[in-house]
C-alpha positions as CSV (number, residue, x, y, z in Angstrom):
1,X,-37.8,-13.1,42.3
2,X,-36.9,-10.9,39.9
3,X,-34.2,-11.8,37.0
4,X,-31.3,-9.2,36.0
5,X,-30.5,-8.9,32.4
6,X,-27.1,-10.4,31.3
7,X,-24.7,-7.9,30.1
8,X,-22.4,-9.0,27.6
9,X,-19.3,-10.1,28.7
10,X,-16.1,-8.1,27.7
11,X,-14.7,-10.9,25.0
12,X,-18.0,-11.0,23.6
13,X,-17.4,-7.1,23.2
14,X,-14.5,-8.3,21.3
15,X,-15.7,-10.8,19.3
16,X,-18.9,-9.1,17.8
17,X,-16.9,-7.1,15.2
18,X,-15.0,-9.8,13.9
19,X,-18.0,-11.8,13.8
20,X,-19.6,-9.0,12.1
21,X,-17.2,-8.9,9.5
22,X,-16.7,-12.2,8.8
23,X,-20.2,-12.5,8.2
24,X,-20.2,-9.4,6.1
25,X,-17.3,-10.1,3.8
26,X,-17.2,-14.6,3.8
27,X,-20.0,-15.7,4.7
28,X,-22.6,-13.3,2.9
29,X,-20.7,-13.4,-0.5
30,X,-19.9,-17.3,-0.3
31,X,-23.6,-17.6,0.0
32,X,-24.8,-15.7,-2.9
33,X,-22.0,-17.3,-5.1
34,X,-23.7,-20.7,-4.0
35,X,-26.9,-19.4,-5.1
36,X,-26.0,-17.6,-8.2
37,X,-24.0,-21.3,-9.5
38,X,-27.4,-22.8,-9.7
39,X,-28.2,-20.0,-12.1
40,X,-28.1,-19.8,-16.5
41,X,-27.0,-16.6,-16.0
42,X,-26.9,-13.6,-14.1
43,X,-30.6,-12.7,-12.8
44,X,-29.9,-9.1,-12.3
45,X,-28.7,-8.6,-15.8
46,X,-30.6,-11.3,-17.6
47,X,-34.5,-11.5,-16.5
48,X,-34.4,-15.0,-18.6
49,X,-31.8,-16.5,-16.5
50,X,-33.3,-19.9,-15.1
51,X,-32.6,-22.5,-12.3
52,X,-30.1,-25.2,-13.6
53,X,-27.8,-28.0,-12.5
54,X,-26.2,-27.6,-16.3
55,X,-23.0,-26.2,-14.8
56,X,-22.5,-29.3,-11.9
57,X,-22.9,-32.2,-14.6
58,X,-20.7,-30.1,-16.8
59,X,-18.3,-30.5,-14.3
60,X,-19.1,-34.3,-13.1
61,X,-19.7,-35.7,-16.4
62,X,-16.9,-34.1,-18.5
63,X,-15.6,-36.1,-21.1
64,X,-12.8,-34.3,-22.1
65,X,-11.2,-34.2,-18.5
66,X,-10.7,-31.0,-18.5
67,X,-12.2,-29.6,-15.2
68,X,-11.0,-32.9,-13.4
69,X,-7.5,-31.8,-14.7
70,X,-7.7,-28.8,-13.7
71,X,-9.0,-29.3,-10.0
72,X,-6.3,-32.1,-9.8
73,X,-3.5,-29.7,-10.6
74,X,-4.8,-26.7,-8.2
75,X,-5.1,-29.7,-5.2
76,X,-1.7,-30.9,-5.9
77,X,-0.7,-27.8,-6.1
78,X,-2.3,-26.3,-2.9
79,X,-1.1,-29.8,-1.2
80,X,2.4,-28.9,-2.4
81,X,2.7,-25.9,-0.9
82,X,0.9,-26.4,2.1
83,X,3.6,-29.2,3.0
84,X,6.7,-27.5,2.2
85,X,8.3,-24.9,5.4
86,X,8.8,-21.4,5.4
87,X,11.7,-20.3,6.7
Protein backbone atom coordinates (compact mmCIF):
# COMPACT_ATOMS: atom_id res chain seq x y z
CA UNK A 1 0.00 0.00 0.00
CA UNK A 2 1.30 2.92 -1.25
CA UNK A 3 1.29 6.37 0.82
CA UNK A 4 0.09 9.79 -0.95
CA UNK A 5 2.04 12.79 -0.06
CA UNK A 6 0.19 15.37 2.14
CA UNK A 7 -0.39 18.66 0.44
CA UNK A 8 -0.48 21.52 2.54
CA UNK A 9 -3.62 22.58 3.69
CA UNK A 10 -4.93 26.04 2.45
CA UNK A 11 -4.48 27.95 6.10
CA UNK A 12 -1.10 26.61 6.14
CA UNK A 13 -0.80 28.42 2.69
CA UNK A 14 -1.70 31.34 4.75
CA UNK A 15 0.16 31.06 7.57
CA UNK A 16 3.69 30.36 5.97
CA UNK A 17 4.30 34.05 5.14
CA UNK A 18 3.50 35.50 8.34
CA UNK A 19 5.48 32.89 9.83
CA UNK A 20 8.14 33.77 7.52
CA UNK A 21 8.20 37.08 8.44
CA UNK A 22 7.95 37.00 11.87
CA UNK A 23 10.84 34.87 11.88
CA UNK A 24 12.59 37.19 9.60
CA UNK A 25 12.06 40.46 11.28
CA UNK A 26 11.51 39.20 15.58
CA UNK A 27 12.67 36.37 15.96
CA UNK A 28 16.09 36.50 13.94
CA UNK A 29 17.02 40.06 15.23
CA UNK A 30 15.90 39.27 19.02
CA UNK A 31 18.37 36.46 18.68
CA UNK A 32 21.39 38.10 17.55
CA UNK A 33 20.65 41.04 20.10
CA UNK A 34 20.83 38.09 22.81
CA UNK A 35 24.03 37.03 21.47
CA UNK A 36 25.63 40.23 20.82
CA UNK A 37 24.69 41.35 24.96
CA UNK A 38 27.11 38.68 25.98
CA UNK A 39 29.61 40.63 23.95
CA UNK A 40 32.59 43.70 25.09
CA UNK A 41 31.85 45.05 22.01
CA UNK A 42 30.79 44.76 18.62
CA UNK A 43 32.70 41.66 16.99
CA UNK A 44 32.20 42.90 13.44
CA UNK A 45 33.87 46.22 14.16
CA UNK A 46 36.14 45.27 16.99
CA UNK A 47 38.14 41.81 16.42
CA UNK A 48 39.14 42.19 20.36
CA UNK A 49 35.67 42.14 21.51
CA UNK A 50 35.31 39.15 24.04
CA UNK A 51 32.64 36.97 25.82
CA UNK A 52 31.43 38.69 29.04
CA UNK A 53 28.71 38.76 31.65
CA UNK A 54 30.22 42.42 32.66
CA UNK A 55 27.01 44.10 31.30
CA UNK A 56 24.36 41.57 33.47
CA UNK A 57 26.14 42.20 36.91
CA UNK A 58 26.35 45.78 35.92
CA UNK A 59 22.79 45.66 35.87
CA UNK A 60 22.13 43.10 38.93
CA UNK A 61 24.64 44.53 41.24
CA UNK A 62 24.26 48.24 40.70
CA UNK A 63 24.89 50.29 43.45
CA UNK A 64 23.76 53.40 42.45
CA UNK A 65 20.20 52.16 41.55
CA UNK A 66 20.17 53.48 38.51
CA UNK A 67 19.15 50.61 36.06
CA UNK A 68 16.73 49.30 38.82
CA UNK A 69 15.16 52.86 38.59
CA UNK A 70 14.98 52.96 35.38
CA UNK A 71 13.34 49.45 34.63
CA UNK A 72 10.97 50.37 37.56
CA UNK A 73 9.77 53.51 35.89
CA UNK A 74 9.37 51.94 32.22
CA UNK A 75 7.22 48.84 34.14
CA UNK A 76 5.08 51.34 35.88
CA UNK A 77 4.83 53.03 33.18
CA UNK A 78 4.01 50.32 30.55
CA UNK A 79 1.57 48.86 33.58
CA UNK A 80 -0.05 52.34 33.54
CA UNK A 81 -0.93 52.48 30.25
CA UNK A 82 -1.77 49.09 29.63
CA UNK A 83 -4.62 49.52 32.31
CA UNK A 84 -6.06 52.66 31.39
CA UNK A 85 -9.17 52.42 28.20
CA UNK A 86 -9.16 53.83 24.96
CA UNK A 87 -11.99 55.29 23.86
Amino acid sequence: MACRASRPTPIAWLLAPALLLFVLFFVLPFGVMAAMSFYSGNPVTNPNAFLTTRHYERFIFDTAGIFHDALWATLRIGLDHHGRRRC
